[in-house]
C-alpha positions, 0 to 999 in steps of 0.5 A, a space after each residue: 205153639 199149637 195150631 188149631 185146624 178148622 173146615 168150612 162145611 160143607 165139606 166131605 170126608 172118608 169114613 171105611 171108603 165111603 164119602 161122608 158130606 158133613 153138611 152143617 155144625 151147630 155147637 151148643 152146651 149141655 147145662 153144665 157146659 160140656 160142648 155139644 155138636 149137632 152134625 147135619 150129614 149125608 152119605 153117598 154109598 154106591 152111587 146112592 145118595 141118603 138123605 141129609 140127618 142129624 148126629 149129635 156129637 160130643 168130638 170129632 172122634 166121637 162123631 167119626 165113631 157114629 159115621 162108622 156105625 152108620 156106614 156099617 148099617 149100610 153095607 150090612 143091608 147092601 149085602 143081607 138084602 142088595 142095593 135096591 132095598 137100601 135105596 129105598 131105605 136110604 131115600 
């Protein structure tokens, strides 16, 4: 028997030590029916907070992929251009 495991948003999780807030899921389908999900996040890196935006998601571990893409943007500005240029680009 499997089990199936689910959170109520919002609800935050650790993507490459930073905190994610996954804020809203909505599922939808493509017109062929493959499920598609719409993810309303928020990052909080180094006691920034961003703003809240959208990920379009096919899975979980697709939707963990594009977290790890973003988080990386933001380190990769942190440390090119320092925290004060990525709070304005954040916020």
């Amino acid at each position: 028997m499997s089990t199936l495991t689910f959170q109520i948003p919002p609800f935050s999780i650790e993507v490459d030590g930073v905190q994610c807030e996954i804020m809203e899921v909505i599922k939808s389908q493509y017109p062929d029916g493959k499920p598609i999900y719409s993810v309303s996040v928020r990052i909080h890196y180094k006691g920034l907070t961003s703003r809240i935006f959208p990920l379009i998601c096919n899975d979980e571990k697709d939707m963990i992929n594009k977290l790890k893409a973003e988080v990386t943007k933001m380190k990769l500005m942190d440390y090119s251009y320092g925290l004060e240029y990525l709070k304005k680009v954040m916020t």
